[in-house]
C-alpha positions in Angstrom: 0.0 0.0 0.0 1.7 3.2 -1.2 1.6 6.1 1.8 -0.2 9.3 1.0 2.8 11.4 -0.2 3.7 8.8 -2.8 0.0 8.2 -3.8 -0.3 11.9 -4.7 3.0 11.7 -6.7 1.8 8.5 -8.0 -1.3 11.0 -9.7 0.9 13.4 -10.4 3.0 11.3 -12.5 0.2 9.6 -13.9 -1.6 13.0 -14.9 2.0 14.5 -16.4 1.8 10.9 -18.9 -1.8 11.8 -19.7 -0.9 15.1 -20.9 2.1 14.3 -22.5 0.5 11.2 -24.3 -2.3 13.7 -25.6 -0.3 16.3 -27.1 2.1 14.2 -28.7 -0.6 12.2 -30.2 -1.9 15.3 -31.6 0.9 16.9 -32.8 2.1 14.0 -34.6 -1.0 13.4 -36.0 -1.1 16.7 -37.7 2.7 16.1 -38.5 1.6 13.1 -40.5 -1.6 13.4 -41.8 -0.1 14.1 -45.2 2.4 11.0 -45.3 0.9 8.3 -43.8 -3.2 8.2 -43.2 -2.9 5.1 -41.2 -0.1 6.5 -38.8 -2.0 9.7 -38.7 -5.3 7.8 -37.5 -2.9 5.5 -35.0 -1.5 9.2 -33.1 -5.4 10.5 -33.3 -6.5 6.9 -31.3 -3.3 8.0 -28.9 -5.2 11.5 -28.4 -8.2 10.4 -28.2 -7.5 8.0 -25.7 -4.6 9.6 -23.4 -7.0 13.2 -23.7 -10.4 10.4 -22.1 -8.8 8.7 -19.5 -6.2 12.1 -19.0 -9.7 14.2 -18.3 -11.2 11.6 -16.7 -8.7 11.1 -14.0 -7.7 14.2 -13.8 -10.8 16.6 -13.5 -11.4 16.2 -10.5 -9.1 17.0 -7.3 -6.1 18.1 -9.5 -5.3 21.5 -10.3 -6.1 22.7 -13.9 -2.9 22.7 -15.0 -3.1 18.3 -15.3 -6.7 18.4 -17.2 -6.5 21.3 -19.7 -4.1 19.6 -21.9 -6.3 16.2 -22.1 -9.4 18.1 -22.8 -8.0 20.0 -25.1 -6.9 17.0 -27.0 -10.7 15.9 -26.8 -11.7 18.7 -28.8 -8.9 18.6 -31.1 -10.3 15.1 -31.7 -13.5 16.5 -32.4 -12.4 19.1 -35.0 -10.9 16.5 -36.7 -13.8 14.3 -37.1 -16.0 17.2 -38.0 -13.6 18.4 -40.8 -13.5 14.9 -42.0 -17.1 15.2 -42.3 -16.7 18.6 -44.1 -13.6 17.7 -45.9 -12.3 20.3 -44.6 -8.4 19.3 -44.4 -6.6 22.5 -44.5 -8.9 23.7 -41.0 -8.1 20.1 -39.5 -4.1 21.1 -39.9 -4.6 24.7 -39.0 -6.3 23.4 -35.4 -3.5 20.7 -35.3 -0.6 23.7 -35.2 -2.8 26.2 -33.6 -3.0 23.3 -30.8 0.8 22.0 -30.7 2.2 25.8 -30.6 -0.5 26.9 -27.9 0.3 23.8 -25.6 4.0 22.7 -25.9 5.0 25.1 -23.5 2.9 24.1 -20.5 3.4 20.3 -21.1 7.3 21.2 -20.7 6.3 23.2 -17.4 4.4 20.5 -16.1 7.1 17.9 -17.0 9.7 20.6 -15.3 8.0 21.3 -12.1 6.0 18.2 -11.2 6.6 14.8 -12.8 8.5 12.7 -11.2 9.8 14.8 -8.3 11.2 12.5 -5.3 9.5 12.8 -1.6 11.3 15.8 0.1 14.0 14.3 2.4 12.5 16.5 5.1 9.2 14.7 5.2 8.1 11.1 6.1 7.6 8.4 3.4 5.2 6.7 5.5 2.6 9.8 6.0 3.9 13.1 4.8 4.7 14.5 8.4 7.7 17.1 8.3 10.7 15.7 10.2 13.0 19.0 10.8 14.0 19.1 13.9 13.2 15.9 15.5 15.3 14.1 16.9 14.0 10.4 17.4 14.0 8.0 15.1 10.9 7.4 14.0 8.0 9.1 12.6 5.6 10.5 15.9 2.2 10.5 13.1 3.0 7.1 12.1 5.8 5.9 13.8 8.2 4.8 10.8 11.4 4.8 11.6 13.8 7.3 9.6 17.6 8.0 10.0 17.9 11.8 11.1 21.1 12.1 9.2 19.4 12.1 5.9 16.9 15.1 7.2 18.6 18.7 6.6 19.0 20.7 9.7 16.5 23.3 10.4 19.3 25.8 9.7 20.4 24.4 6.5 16.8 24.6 4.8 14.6 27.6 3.8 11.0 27.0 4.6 10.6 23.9 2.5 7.6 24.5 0.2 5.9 21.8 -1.9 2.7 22.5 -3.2 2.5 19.4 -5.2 2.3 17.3 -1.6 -0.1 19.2 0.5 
């Protein structure tokens, strides 16, 4: 059973792959929509399906920066289908780099500030409680047992701030 600090990375991780797995499936789907049809379909499945489960997981209890990238996705996917309809390529490419130049920089951000951080050092793996300044050995929320060499000294760390954790 994963504790609570490393089941909210655990979303946090998973959200950053939902987001990532949407906008590369529909930048490469505009990318190759003119080479290779069947590829391009095969990256719009990727969209469609990382921008569903992405929003669906994601929608509720995360911030919006984890579900705006996923639901965008959706709509791209919708765009598509309806200029299919309308054979309407040129507006089906147009939305594709509208979508990839409006979104690549916040799927970096996201990758940059939140996937795959570590668990601060200065807070237990077992429940989250901070452990500067303690002394003991072991955790006094939950009682797991921590070496306090590995926790910085109060001096030695400025007001430790993770807003991914909390």
């Amino acid at each position: 059973m994963l504790s609570e600090p490393r089941r909210k990375q655990h979303r946090v991780d998973a959200a950053c792959g939902y987001a990532l797995g949407a906008y590369l499936g529909v930048t490469l789907f505009w990318l190759s929509v003119m080479l290779s049809p069947g590829f391009a379909l095969f990256t719009l499945l990727i969209a469609a399906v990382a921008g569903f489960f992405g929003t669906l997981r994601t929608i509720f209890g995360m911030p919006m920066r984890f579900w705006i990238i996923p639901l965008a996705s959706l709509i791209f996917v919708k765009a598509v289908l309806l200029s299919l309809v309308y054979n309407a390529e040129t507006v089906m490419l147009g939305v594709g780099v509208v979508f990839s130049a409006a979104f690549g920089y916040p799927v970096y951000r996201l990758f940059k500030q939140d996937f795959a951080k570590t668990i601060p050092p200065w807070l237990c793996k077992g429940c989250g409680y901070p452990l500067l300044g303690l002394t003991e050995p072991s955790c006094p929320e939950c009682g797991e047992r921590f070496d306090p060499a590995d926790v910085p000294k109060l001096a030695e760390t400025e007001a430790p701030q993770d807003d991914r954790l909390q």
